[in-house]
TIRO-151062 format. One record per residue (C-alpha): x, y, z; residue in three letters. Coordinates in steps of 0.1 Angstrom, whole numbers, plus 5000, padded with zeros to 4 digits. Each point is the difference from the previous one (the first is absolute). Example, Ala and Ser with C-alpha at 12.3 -4.5 7.8 and 13.67 -1.06 7.14 Angstrom:
512349555078ALA 501450344993SER 
***
This chain:
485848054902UNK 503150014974UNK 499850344982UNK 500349954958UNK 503050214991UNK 498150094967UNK 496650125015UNK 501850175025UNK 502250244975UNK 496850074984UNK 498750115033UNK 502950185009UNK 501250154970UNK 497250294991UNK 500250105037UNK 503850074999UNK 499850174967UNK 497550225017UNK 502350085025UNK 502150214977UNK 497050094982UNK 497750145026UNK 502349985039UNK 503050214989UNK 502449715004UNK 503050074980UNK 502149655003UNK 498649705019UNK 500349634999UNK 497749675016UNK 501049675009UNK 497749745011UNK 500849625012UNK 498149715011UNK 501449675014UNK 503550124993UNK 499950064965UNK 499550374985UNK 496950014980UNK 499850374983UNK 502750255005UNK 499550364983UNK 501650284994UNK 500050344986UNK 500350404993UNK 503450195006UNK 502850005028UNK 500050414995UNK 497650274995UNK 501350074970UNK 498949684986UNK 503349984984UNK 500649645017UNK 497649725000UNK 499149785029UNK 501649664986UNK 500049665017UNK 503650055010UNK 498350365019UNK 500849985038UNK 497850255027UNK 500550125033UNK 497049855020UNK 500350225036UNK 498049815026UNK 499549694985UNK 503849945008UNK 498949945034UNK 498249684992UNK 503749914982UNK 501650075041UNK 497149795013UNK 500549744980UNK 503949965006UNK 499350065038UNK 497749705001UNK 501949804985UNK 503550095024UNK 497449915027UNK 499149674985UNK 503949904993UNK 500750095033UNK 496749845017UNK 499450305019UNK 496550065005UNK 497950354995UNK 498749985038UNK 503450095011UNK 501350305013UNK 501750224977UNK 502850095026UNK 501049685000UNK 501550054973UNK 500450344997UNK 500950115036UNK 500450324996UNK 496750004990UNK 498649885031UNK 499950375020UNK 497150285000UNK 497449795006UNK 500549784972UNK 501449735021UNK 496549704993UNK 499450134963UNK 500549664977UNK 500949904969UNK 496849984983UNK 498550385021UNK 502750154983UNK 499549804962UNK 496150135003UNK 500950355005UNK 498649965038UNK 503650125017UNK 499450405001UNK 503150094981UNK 497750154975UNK 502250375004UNK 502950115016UNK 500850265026UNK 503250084990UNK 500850114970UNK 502749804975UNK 500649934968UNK 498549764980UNK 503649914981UNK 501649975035UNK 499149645008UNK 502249955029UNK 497950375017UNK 496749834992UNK 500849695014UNK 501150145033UNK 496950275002UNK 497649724993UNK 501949795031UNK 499650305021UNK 496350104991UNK 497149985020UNK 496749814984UNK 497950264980UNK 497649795024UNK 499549725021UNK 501349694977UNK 497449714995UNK 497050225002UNK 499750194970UNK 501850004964UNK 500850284975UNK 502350044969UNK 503650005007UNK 500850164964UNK 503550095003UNK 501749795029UNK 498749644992UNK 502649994978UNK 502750055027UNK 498349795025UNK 499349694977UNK 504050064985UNK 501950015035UNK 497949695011UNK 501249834968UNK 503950155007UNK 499749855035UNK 498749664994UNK 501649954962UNK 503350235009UNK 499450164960UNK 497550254989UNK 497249964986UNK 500450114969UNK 502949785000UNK 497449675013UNK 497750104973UNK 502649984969UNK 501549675018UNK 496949795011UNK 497650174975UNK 500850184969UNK 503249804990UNK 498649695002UNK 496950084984UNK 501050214973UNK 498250265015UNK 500150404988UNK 499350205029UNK 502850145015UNK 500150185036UNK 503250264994UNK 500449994966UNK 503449934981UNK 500950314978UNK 499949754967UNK 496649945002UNK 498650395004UNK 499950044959UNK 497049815003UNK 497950175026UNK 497350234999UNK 499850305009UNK 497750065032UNK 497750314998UNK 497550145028UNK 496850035004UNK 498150254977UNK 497550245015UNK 496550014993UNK 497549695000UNK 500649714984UNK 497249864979UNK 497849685016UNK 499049694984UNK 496649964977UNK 497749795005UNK 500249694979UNK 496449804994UNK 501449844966UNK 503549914985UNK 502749795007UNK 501050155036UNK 497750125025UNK 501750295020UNK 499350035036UNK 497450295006UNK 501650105037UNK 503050125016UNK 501249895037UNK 501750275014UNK 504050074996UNK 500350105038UNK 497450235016UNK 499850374989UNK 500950115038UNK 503149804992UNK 501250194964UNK 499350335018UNK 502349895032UNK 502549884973UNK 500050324986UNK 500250205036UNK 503849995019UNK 499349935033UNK 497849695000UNK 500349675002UNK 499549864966UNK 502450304989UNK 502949915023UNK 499749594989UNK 500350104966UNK 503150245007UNK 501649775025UNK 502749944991UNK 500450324984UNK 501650034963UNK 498549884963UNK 497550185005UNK 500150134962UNK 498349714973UNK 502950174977UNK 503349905024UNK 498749624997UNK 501050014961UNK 503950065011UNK 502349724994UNK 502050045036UNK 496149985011UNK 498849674982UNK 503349875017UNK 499050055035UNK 498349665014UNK 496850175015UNK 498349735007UNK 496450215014UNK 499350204960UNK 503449884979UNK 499549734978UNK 500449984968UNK 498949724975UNK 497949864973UNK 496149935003UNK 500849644992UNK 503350005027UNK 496850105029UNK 497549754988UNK 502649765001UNK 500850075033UNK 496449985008UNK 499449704984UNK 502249815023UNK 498350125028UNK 496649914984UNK 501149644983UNK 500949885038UNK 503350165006UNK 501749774968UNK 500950104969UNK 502249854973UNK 499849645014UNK 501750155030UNK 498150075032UNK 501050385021UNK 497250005026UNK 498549785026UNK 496149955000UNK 500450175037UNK 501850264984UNK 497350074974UNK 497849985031UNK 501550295012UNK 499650264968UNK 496449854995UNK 498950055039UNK 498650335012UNK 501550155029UNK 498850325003UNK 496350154987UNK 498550265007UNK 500250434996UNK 503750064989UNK 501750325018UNK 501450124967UNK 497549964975UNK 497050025023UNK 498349754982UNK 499849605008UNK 502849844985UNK 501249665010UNK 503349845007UNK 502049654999UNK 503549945008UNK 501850214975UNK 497050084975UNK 497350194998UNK 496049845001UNK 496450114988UNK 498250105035UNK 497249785009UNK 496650185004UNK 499850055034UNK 497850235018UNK 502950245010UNK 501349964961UNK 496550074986UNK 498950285025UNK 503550164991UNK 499149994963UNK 496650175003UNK 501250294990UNK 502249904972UNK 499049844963UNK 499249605000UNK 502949795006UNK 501049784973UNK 503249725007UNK 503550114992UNK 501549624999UNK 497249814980UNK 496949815015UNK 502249755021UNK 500550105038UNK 503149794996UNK 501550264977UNK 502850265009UNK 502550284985UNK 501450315000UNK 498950284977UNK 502250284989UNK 499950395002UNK 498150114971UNK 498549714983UNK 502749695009UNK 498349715009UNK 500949615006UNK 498649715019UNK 499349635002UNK 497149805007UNK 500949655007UNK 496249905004UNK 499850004963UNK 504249974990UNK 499450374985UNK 502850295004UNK 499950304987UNK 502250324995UNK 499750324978UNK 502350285001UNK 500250344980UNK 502050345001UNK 497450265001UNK 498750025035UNK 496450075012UNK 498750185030UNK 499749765023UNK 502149775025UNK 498049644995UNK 498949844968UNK 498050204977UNK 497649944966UNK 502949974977UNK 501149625018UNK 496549915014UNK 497850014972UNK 502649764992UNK 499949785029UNK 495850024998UNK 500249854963UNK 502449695010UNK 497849895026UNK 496850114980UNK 501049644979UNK 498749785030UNK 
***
């Protein structure tokens, strides 16, 4: 079904508004694409809390974890220029890699978080890349690779930019502004040039207490969704929250930026931190997206095979995640809506209904961002999607503020 650009704003529009209105969100913009062309793109609210500078189309954001879809993508496609495929071993080209009984994990375990590099034992610094690098070498598997997934929050970034320096001999950041952004005109920067940091937002945390939840609409022109999936499991905010276990050590491993505040300094928006450090447009991300959703082509000019698409659409790993401790789902590179298995279902019991993050296509896949980020494509229906904003929410995946969002797009068909 092609989308009409004018129903859709009207869809979309009183939903963002109420955003600011009723969700807290101080600055925030959408983009949405179908069949390579962007259809609605909206944006709004202030780049400070003093609402002293308005979010403008010219606004750039940082976008934390949906920057790893951004590595993915520039992975896939050093894999596909070099016709290396993902069942190969990642010490063969990475040797050093190949030690601690890491010595079988492939290409595509370690794209679908399956490797067990979640956390590290030793402790380095995040801004030390070359300490990272040789500490994830030298790590044992969290656990045995190939039979179980989790999150790997902070060192996908490493893993999917050394595989990329290996094969390429640049760094990713680098691949991305060459093959990618360059070409494409694209605004989404990974290590951002000092010029550009007069029009960035200001990133602020969380804010405590509980955020309000979405009516329930029988009339109007947008229906809002009337449940919540869960963000992660409650076990897994209190074990975030308590040093010692293992979702705390994979979100302090590497250690360092710990502190939403140290992410607004220039020298910091400089760094290429590929896992959280992106920072971009909403129409730069659904850009990206659409590419990925249109077929791997964009702009008459074509950047991914059909096998390669394959491979972000495929599922290869489903089930109870060891860092969320909920069912999440993973491709090579991207992350999936869990099918409702009996293990997924019985693990939700206890938890509200679940509700899709990536649309209604099982094709569909993405990366949200800490605090209410979120992007993806669906190339079932040619549809991408990002949102991005600069006052974060409580929570790790997607939350209301993006998915009522999502819910009205596909609330069309």
């Amino acid at each position: 079904m092609q989308l009409d650009a004018d129903k859709l704003r009207q869809r979309l529009e009183p939903l963002f508004q109420e955003n600011f209105e009723t969700f807290g969100e101080l600055g925030a913009a959408i983009s949405v694409w179908q069949n390579g062309k962007e259809l609605i793109e909206l944006h709004g609210g202030f780049r400070d809390a003093r609402r002293e500078q308005p979010w403008t189309g010219d606004t750039i954001v940082l976008i934390w974890s949906a920057t790893k879809g951004i590595g993915s993508a520039c992975l896939l496609h050093v894999l596909q220029e070099h016709k290396i495929d993902i069942e190969r071993h990642v010490g063969e080209v990475w040797p050093e890699f190949a030690q601690a009984g890491k010595e079988t994990i492939t290409l595509g375990q370690l794209l679908s978080h399956q490797a067990g590099l979640a956390a590290l034992d030793r402790k380095v610094d995040l801004l030390d890349y070359a300490a990272v690098i040789d500490a994830l070498a030298k790590q044992e598997p969290n656990w045995p690779p190939g039979t179980a997934h989790g999150y790997h929050a902070r060192t996908f970034g490493f893993l999917v930019d050394e595989l990329v320096r290996r094969i390429s001999g640049i760094k990713l950041a680098e691949y991305w502004r060459k093959t990618f952004a360059e070409p494409l005109g694209l605004d989404l920067w990974i290590g951002l040039p000092e010029k550009e940091n007069a029009r960035v937002a200001t990133m602020y945390a969380p804010k405590a207490g509980k955020q309000p939840e979405p009516k329930d609409r029988q009339s109007g022109p947008v229906a809002a969704a009337t449940r919540t999936r869960p963000v992660a499991s409650s076990d897994f905010y209190a074990d975030l929250a308590t040093k010692g276990t293992f979702a705390h050590k994979v979100f302090a491993s590497p250690f360092g930026l710990n502190a939403i505040s140290a992410m607004n300094k220039p020298e910091i928006r400089a760094l290429p931190i590929v896992s959280f450090g992106g920072i971009g447009s909403a129409s730069a991300l659904g850009k990206c997206y659409a590419i990925l959703a249109n077929g791997g082509r964009m702009d008459g000019r074509e950047f991914f095979s059909e096998r390669t698409i394959t491979w972000m659409k495929m599922a290869l790993s489903d089930g109870i995640d060891r860092v969320f401790q909920i069912p999440t789902a993973f491709s090579a590179g991207f992350m999936k809506d869990s099918r409702p298995t009996r293990e997924n279902l019985t693990a939700l019991s206890s938890q509200v209904p679940e509700r899709p993050i990536f649309g209604k296509s099982m094709e569909a896949f993405g990366y949200p961002g800490a605090g209410g980020s979120h992007a993806f494509a669906d190339p079932e229906n040619g549809i991408s999607f990002a949102y991005v904003m600069n006052q974060m929410k409580q929570s790790v995946l997607p939350n209301e503020k993006s998915l009522r969002l999502v819910d009205a797009i596909y609330a069309m068909w």
